[in-house]
C-alpha positions as CSV (number, residue, x, y, z in Angstrom):
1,X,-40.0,41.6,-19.9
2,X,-38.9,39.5,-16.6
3,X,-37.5,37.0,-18.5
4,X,-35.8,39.2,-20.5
5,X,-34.1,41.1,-16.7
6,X,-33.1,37.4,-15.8
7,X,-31.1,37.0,-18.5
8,X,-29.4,40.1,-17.4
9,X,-29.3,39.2,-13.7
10,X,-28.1,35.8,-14.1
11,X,-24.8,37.0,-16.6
12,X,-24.0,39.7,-14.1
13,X,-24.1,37.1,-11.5
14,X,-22.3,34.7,-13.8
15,X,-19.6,37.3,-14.9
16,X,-18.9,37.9,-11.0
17,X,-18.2,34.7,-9.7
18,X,-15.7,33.7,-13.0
19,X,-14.3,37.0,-11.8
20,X,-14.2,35.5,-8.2
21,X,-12.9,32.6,-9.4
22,X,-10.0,34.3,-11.2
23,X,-9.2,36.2,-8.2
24,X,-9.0,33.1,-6.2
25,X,-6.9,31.0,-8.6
26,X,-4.2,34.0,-8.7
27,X,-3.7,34.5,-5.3
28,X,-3.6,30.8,-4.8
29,X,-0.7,30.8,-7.9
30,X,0.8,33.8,-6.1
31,X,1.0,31.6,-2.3
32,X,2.7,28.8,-3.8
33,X,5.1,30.8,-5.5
34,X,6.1,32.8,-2.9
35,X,6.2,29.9,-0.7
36,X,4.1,31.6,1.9
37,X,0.8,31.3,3.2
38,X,-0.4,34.0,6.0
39,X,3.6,34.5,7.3
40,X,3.8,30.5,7.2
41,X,6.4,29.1,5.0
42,X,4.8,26.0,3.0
43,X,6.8,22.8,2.7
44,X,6.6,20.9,-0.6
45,X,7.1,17.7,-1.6
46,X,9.2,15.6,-3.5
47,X,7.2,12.6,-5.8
48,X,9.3,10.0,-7.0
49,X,7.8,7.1,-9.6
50,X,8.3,3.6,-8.4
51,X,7.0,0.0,-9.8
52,X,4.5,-1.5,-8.3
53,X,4.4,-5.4,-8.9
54,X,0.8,-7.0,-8.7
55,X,-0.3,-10.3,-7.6
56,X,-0.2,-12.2,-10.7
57,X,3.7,-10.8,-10.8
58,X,3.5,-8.1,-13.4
59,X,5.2,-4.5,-13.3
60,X,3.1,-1.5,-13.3
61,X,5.1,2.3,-13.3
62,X,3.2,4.1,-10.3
63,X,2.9,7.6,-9.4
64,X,0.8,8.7,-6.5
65,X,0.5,12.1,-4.3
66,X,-1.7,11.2,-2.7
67,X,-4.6,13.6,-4.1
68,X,-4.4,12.0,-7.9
69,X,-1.9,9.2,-8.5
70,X,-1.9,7.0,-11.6
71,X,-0.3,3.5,-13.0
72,X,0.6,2.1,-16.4
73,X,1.4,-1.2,-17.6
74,X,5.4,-1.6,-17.7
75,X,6.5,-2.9,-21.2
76,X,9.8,-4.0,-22.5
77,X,11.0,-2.3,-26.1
78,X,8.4,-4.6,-27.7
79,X,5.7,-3.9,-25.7
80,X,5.1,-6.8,-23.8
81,X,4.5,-6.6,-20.3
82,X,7.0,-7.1,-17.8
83,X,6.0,-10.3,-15.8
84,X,8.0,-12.1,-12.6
85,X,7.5,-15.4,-11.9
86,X,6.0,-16.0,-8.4
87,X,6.5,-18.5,-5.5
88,X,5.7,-19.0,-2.1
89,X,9.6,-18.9,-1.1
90,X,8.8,-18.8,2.7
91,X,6.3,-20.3,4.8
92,X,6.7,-18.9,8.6
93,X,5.3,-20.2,11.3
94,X,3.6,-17.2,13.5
95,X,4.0,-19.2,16.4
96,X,7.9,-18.7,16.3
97,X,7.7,-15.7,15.4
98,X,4.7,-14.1,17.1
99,X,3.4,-15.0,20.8
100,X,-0.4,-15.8,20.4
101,X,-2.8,-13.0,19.7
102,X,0.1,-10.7,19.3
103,X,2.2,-8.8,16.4
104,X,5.3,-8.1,17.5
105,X,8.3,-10.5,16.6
106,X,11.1,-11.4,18.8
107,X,14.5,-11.1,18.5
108,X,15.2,-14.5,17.2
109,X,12.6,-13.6,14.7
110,X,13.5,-10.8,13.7
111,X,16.9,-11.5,12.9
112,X,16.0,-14.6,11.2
113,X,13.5,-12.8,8.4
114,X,16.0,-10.2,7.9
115,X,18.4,-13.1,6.9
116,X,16.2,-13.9,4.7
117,X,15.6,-11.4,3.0
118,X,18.8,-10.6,2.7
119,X,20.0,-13.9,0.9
120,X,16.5,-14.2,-0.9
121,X,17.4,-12.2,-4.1
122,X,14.3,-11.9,-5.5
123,X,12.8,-8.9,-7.4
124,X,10.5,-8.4,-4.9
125,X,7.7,-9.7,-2.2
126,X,4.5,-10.2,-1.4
127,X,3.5,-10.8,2.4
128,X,0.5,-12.4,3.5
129,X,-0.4,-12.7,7.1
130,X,-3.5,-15.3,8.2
131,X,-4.8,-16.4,11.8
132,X,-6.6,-19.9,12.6
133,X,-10.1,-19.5,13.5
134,X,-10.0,-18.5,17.1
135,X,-11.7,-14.8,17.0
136,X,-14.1,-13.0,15.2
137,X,-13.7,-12.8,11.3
138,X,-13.0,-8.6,11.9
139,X,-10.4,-9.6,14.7
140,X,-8.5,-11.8,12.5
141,X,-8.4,-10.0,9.8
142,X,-6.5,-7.0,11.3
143,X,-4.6,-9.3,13.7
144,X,-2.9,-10.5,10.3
145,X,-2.7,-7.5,8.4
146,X,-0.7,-6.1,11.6
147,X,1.4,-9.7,11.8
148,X,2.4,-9.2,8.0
149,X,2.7,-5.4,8.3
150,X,5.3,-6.5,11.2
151,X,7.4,-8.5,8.5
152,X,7.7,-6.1,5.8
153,X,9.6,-3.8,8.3
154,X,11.7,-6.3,8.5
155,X,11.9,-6.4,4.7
156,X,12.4,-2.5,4.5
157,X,15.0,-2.0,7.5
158,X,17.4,-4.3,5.0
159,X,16.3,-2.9,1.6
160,X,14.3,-5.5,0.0
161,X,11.8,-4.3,-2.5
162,X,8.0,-5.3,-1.0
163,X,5.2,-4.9,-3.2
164,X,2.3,-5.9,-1.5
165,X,1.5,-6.5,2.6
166,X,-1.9,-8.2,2.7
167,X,-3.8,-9.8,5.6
168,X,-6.2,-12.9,5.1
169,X,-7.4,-13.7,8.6
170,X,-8.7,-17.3,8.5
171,X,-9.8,-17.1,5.4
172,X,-7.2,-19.1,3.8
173,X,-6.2,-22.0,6.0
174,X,-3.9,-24.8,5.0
175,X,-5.7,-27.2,7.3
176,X,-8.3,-27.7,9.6
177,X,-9.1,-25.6,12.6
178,X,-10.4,-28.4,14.3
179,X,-7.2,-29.7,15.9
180,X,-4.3,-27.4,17.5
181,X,-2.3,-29.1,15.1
182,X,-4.0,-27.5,12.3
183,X,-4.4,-24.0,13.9
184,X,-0.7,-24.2,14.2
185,X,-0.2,-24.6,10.6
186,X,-2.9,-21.4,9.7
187,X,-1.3,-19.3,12.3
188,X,1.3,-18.1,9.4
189,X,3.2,-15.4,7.5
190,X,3.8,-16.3,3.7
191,X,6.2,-14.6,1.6
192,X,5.5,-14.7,-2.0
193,X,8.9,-14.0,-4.5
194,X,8.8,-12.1,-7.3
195,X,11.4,-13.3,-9.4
């Protein structure tokens, strides 16, 4: 007999909240097509596709609102993927363009980059920032995100395509940090081409 009234119990209580559910999900529907929610008008937004090239070169379509996004493989008619060749087209030196433990570029630098990428002409970019060894693994690693984020401004402000801003730290060093010499040489920004 009990089991028997909590069958009962538990499909009133399951017919109620669908109901609630229902009720919730309508007046929801109803805000966003009146545009209003409690006298406030609600501004939406405008989600535009774009390619996203990744770092061995290739095209992906992208599409991302930020709640649920997603990517596909871009293919030509035949369905091959859609591939860029890659170099390192630019090596630059942080310490002309950044003072030390800083990520802000000068004038001189600043005009310089966006010469470059203005004549470049490739597809698109990919900017790496690294540090030499001076500071803690953590520090260097968003010093150089910051110092590459700080070029692909520069890339934006004149309308070059970047696909990917990444910082290293010291992980990647070209030489050793044992001499100033080689510190100079790891304390760099390098610009990958996608052509």
């Amino acid at each position: 007999m009990h089991s028997g009234i909590f069958r009962v119990v538990r499909g009133v209580l399951g017919s109620l909240s669908m109901a609630l559910v229902a009720l919730a999900l309508l007046s929801g529907g109803a805000t966003a097509q009146n545009g209003t929610k409690d006298g406030n008008t609600i501004a939406g937004e405008k989600y535009i596709p774009t390619t996203w090239v990744d770092p061995d070169g290739c095209e992906h379509w992208v599409m991302d609102d930020g709640a649920e996004g997603y990517m596909d493989n871009k293919l030509t008619r035949d369905g091959k993927p859609i591939c860029h060749t890659i170099n390192t087209c630019a090596v630059m030196n942080t310490d002309q363009l950044f003072a030390t433990d800083r990520a802000s570029i000068n004038a001189k630098g600043r005009k310089r980059l966006a010469d470059f990428f203005r004549k470049a002409g490739a597809f698109s970019y990919g900017i790496n920032g690294h540090t030499d060894s001076r500071a803690s693994d953590e520090y260097n690693m968003r010093l150089s995100q910051r110092r590459a984020q700080a070029v692909a401004r520069i890339a934006l402000s004149v309308g070059a395509n970047v696909a990917s801003v990444r910082g290293y730290g010291e992980r990647e060093p070209r030489a050793s940090n044992a001499t100033a010499a080689g510190m100079q040489q790891n304390r760099r920004v390098e610009i990958m081409c996608y052509r």
